[in-house]
N, CA, C and O atoms as a Tinker XYZ file with bonds, in Angstrom:
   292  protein
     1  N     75.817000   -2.618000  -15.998000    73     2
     2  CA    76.255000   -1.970000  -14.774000    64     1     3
     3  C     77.189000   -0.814000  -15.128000    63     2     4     5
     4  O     77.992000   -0.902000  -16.057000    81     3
     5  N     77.050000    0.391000  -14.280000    73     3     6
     6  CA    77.976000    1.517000  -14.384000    64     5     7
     7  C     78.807000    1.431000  -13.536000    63     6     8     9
     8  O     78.870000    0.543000  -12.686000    81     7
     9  N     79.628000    2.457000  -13.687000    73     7    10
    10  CA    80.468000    2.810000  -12.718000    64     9    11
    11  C     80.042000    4.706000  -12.364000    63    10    12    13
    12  O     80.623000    5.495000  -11.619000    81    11
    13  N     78.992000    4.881000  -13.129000    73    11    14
    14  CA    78.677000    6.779000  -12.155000    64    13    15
    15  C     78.389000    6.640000  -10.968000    63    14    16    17
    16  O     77.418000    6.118000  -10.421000    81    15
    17  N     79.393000    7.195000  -10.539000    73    15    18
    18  CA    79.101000    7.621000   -8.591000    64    17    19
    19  C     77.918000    8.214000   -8.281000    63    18    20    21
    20  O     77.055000    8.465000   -9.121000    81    19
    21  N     77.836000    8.437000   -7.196000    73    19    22
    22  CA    76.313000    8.588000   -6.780000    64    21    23
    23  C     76.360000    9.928000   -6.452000    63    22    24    25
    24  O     77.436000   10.528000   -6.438000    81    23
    25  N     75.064000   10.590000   -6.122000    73    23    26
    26  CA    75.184000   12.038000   -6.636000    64    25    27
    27  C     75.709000   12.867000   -5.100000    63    26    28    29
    28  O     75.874000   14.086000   -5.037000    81    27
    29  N     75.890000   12.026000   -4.072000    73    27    30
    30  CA    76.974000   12.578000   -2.773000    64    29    31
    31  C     78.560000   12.545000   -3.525000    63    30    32    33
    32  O     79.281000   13.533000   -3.670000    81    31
    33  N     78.915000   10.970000   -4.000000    73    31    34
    34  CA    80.170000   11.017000   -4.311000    64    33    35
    35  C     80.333000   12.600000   -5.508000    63    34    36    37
    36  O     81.181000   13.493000   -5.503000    81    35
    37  N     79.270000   12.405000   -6.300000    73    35    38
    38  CA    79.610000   13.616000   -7.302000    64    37    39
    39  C     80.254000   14.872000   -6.913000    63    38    40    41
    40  O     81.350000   15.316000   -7.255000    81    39
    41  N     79.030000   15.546000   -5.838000    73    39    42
    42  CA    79.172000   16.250000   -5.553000    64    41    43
    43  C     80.395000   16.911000   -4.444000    63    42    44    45
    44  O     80.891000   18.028000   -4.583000    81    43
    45  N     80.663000   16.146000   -3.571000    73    43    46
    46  CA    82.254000   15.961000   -3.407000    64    45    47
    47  C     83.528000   16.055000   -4.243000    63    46    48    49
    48  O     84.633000   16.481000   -3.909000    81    47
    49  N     82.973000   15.388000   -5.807000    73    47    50
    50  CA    84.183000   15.579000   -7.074000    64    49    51
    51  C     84.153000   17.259000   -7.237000    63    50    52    53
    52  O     85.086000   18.062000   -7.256000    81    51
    53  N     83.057000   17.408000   -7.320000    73    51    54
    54  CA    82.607000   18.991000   -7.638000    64    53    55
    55  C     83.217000   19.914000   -6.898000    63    54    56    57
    56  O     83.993000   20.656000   -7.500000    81    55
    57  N     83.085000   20.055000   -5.837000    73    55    58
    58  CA    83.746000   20.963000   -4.489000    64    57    59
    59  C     85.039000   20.731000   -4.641000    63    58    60    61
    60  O     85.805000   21.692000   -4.710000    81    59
    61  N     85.515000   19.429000   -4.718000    73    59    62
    62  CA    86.996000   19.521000   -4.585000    64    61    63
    63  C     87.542000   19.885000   -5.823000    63    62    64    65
    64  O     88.763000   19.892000   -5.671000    81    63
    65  N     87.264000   20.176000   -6.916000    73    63    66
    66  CA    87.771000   20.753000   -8.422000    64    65    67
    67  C     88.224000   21.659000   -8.411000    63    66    68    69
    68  O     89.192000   21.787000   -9.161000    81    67
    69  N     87.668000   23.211000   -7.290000    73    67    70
    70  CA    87.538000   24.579000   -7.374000    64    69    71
    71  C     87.406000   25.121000   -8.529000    63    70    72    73
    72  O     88.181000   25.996000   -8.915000    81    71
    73  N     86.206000   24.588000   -9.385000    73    71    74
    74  CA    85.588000   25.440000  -10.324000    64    73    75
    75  C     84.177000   25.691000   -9.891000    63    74    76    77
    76  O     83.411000   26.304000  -10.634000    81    75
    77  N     83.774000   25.212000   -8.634000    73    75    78
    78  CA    82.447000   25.801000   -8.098000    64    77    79
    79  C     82.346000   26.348000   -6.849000    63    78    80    81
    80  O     82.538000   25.808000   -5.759000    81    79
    81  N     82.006000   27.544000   -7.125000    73    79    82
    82  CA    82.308000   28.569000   -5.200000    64    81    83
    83  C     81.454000   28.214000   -4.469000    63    82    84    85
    84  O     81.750000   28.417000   -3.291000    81    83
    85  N     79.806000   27.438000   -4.735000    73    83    86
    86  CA    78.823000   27.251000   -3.835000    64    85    87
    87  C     78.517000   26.075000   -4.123000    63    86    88    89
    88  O     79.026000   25.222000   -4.850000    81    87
    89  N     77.161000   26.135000   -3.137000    73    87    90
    90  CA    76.584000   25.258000   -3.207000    64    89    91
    91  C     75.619000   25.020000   -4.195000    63    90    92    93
    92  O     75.432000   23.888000   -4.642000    81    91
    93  N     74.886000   26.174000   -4.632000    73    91    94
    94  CA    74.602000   26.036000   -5.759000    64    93    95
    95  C     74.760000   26.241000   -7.037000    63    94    96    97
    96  O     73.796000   26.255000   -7.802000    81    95
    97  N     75.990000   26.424000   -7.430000    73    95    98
    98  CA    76.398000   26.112000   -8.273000    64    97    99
    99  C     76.859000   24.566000   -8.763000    63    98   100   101
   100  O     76.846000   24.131000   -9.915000    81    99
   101  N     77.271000   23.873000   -7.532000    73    99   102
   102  CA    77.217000   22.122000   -7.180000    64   101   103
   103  C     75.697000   21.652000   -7.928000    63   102   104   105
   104  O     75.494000   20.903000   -8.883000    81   103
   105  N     74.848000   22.350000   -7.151000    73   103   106
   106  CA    73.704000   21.792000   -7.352000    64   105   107
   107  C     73.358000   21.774000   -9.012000    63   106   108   109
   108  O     72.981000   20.786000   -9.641000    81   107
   109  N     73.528000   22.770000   -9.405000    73   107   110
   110  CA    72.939000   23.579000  -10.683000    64   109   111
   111  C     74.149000   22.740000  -11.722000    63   110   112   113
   112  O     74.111000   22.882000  -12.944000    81   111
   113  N     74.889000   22.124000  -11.235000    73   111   114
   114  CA    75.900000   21.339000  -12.257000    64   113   115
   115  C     75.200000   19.429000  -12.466000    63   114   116   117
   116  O     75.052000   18.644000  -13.403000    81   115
   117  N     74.947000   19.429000  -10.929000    73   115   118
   118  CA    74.375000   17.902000  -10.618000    64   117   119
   119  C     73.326000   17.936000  -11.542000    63   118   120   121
   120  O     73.262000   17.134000  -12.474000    81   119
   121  N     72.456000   18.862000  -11.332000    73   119   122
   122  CA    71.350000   18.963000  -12.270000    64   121   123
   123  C     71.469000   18.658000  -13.951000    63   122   124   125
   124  O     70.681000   18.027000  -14.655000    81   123
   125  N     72.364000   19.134000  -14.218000    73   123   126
   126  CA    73.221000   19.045000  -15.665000    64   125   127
   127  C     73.386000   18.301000  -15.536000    63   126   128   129
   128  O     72.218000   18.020000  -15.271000    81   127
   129  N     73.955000   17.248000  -15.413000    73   127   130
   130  CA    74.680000   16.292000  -15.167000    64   129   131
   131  C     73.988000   14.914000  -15.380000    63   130   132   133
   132  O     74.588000   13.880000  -15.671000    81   131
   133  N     72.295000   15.069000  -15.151000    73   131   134
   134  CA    71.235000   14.189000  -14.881000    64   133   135
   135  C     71.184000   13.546000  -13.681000    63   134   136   137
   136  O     70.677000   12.431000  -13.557000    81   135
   137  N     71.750000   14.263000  -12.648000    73   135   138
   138  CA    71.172000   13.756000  -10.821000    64   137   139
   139  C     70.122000   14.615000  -10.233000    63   138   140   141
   140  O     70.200000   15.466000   -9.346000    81   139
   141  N     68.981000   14.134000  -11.033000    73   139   142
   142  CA    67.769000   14.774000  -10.602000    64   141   143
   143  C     67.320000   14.959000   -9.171000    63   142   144   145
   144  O     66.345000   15.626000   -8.825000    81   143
   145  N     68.038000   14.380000   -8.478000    73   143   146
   146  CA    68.034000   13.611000   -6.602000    64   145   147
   147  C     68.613000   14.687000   -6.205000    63   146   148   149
   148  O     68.394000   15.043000   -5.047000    81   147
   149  N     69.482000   15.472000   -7.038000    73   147   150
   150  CA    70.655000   16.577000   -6.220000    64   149   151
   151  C     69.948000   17.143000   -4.843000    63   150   152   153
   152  O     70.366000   16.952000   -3.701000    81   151
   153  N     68.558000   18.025000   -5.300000    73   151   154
   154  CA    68.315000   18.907000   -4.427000    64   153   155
   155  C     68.030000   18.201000   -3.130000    63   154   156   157
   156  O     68.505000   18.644000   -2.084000    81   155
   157  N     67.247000   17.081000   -3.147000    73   155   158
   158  CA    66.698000   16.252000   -1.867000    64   157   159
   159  C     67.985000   15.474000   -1.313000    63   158   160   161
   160  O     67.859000   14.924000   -0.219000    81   159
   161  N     69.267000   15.380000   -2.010000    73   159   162
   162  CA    70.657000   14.205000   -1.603000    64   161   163
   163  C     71.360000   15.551000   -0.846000    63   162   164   165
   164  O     71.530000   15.294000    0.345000    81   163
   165  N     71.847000   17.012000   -1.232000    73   163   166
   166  CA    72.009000   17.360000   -0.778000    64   165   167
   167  C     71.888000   19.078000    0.057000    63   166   168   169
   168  O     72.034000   20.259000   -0.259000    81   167
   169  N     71.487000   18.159000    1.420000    73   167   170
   170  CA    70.804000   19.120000    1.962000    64   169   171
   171  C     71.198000   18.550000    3.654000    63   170   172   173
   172  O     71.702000   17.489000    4.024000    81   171
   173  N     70.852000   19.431000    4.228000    73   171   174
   174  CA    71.834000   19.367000    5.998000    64   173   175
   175  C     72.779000   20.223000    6.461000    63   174   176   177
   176  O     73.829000   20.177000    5.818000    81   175
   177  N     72.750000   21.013000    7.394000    73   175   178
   178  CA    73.807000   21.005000    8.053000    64   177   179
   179  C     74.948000   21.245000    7.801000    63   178   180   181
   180  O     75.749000   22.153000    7.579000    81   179
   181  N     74.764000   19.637000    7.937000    73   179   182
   182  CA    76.926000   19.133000    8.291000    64   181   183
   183  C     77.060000   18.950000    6.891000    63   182   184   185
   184  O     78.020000   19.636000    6.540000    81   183
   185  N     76.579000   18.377000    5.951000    73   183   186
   186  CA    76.571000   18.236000    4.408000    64   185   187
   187  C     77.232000   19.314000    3.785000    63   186   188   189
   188  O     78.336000   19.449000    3.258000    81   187
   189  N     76.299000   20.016000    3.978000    73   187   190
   190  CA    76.760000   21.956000    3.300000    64   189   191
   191  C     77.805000   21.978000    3.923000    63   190   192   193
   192  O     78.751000   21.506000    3.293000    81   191
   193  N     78.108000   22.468000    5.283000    73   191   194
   194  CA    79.185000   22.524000    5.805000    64   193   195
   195  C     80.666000   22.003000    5.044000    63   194   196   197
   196  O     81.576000   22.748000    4.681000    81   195
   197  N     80.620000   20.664000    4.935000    73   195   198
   198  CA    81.829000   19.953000    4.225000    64   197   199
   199  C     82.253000   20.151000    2.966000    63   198   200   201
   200  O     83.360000   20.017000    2.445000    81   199
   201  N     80.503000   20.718000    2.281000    73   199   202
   202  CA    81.123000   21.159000    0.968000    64   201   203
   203  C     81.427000   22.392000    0.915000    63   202   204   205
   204  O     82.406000   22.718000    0.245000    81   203
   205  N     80.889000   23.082000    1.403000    73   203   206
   206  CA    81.406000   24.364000    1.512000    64   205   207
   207  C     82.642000   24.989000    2.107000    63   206   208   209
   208  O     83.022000   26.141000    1.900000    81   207
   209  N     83.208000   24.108000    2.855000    73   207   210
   210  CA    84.672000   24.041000    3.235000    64   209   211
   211  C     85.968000   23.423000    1.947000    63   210   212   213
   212  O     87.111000   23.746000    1.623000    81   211
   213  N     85.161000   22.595000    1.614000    73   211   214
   214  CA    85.958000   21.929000    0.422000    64   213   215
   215  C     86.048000   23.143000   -1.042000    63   214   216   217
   216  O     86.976000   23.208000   -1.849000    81   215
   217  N     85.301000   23.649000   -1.031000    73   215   218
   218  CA    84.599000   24.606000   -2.268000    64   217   219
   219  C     85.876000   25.478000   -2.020000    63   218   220   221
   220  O     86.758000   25.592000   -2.871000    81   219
   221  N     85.913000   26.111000   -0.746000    73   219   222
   222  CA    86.831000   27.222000   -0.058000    64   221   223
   223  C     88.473000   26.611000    0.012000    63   222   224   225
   224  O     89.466000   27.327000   -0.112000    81   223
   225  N     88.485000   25.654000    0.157000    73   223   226
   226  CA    89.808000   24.810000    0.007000    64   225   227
   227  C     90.525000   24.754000   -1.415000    63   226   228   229
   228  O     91.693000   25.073000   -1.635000    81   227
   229  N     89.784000   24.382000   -2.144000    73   227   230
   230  CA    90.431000   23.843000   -3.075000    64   229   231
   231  C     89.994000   25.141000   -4.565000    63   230   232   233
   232  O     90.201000   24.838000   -5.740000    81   231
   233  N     89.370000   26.566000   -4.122000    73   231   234
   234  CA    89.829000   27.973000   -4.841000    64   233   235
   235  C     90.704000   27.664000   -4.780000    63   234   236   237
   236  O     91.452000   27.016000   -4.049000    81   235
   237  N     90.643000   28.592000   -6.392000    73   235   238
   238  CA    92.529000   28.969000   -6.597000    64   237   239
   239  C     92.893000   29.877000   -5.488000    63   238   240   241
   240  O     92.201000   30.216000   -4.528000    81   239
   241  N     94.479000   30.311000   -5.890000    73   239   242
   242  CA    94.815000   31.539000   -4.769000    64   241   243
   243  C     94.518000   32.665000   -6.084000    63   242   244   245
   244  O     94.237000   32.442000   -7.262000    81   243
   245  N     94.686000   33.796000   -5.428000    73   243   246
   246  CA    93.730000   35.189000   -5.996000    64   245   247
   247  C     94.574000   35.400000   -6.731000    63   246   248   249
   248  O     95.752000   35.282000   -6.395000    81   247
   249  N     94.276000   35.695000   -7.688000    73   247   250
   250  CA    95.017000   35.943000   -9.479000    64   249   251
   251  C     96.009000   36.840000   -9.305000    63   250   252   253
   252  O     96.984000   36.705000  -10.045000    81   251
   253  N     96.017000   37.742000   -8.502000    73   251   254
   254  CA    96.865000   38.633000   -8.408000    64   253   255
   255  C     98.317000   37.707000   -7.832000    63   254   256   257
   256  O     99.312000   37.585000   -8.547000    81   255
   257  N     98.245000   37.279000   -6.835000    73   255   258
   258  CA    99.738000   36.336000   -6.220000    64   257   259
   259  C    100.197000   35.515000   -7.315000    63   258   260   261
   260  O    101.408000   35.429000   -7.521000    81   259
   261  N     99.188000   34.772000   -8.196000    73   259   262
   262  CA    99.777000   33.871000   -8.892000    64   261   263
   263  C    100.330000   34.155000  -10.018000    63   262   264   265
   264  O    101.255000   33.514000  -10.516000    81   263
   265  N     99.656000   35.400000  -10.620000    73   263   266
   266  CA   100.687000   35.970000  -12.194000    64   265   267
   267  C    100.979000   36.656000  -11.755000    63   266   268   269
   268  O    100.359000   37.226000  -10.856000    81   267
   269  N    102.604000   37.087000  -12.373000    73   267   270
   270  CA   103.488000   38.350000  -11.853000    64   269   271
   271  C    102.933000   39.783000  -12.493000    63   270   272   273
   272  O    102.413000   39.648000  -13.600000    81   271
   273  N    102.957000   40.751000  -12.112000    73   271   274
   274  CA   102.264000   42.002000  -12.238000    64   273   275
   275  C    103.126000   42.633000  -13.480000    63   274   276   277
   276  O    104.349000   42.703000  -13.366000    81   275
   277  N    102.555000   43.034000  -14.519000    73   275   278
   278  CA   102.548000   43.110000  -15.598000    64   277   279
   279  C    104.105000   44.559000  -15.465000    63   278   280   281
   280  O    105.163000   44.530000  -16.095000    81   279
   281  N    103.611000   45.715000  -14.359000    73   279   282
   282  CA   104.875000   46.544000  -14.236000    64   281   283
   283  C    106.420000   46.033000  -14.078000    63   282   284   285
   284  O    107.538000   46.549000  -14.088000    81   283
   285  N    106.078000   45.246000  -13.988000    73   283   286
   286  CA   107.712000   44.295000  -13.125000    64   285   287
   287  C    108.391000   43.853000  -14.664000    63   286   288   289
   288  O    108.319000   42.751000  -15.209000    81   287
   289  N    108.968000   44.914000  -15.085000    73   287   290
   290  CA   109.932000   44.436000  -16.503000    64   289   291
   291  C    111.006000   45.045000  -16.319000    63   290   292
   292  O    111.924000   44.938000  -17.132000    81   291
């Protein structure tokens, strides 16, 4: 018996990381990953929706706010 989550839970890990801006890039990782199911598990709607909110959530903030600007000495 395992413990690998299933390729919804995955893909939820994925979105919430913010190292993937889409959806397919989610997908195209699941795939890697060996969740051959990705494309047919996720698909919908409200599905996309959540990940794609999560994807947008959990970006960094824009490089510029977060390192101080190189003139400032």
């Amino acid at each position: 018996m395992t413990n690998r989550p299933t390729t919804l839970e995955r893909a939820f890990q994925l979105a919430r990381s913010g190292e993937y801006s889409n959806i397919s890039d989610i997908r195209r990782q699941l795939k890697t990953e060996g969740f051959s199911d990705a494309p047919s598990q996720i698909s919908g709607p409200s599905m996309l929706k959540q990940l794609r909110k999560l994807c947008e959530a959990a970006r960094p903030a824009d490089a510029e706010t977060v390192e101080p600007a190189l003139d400032a000495r």
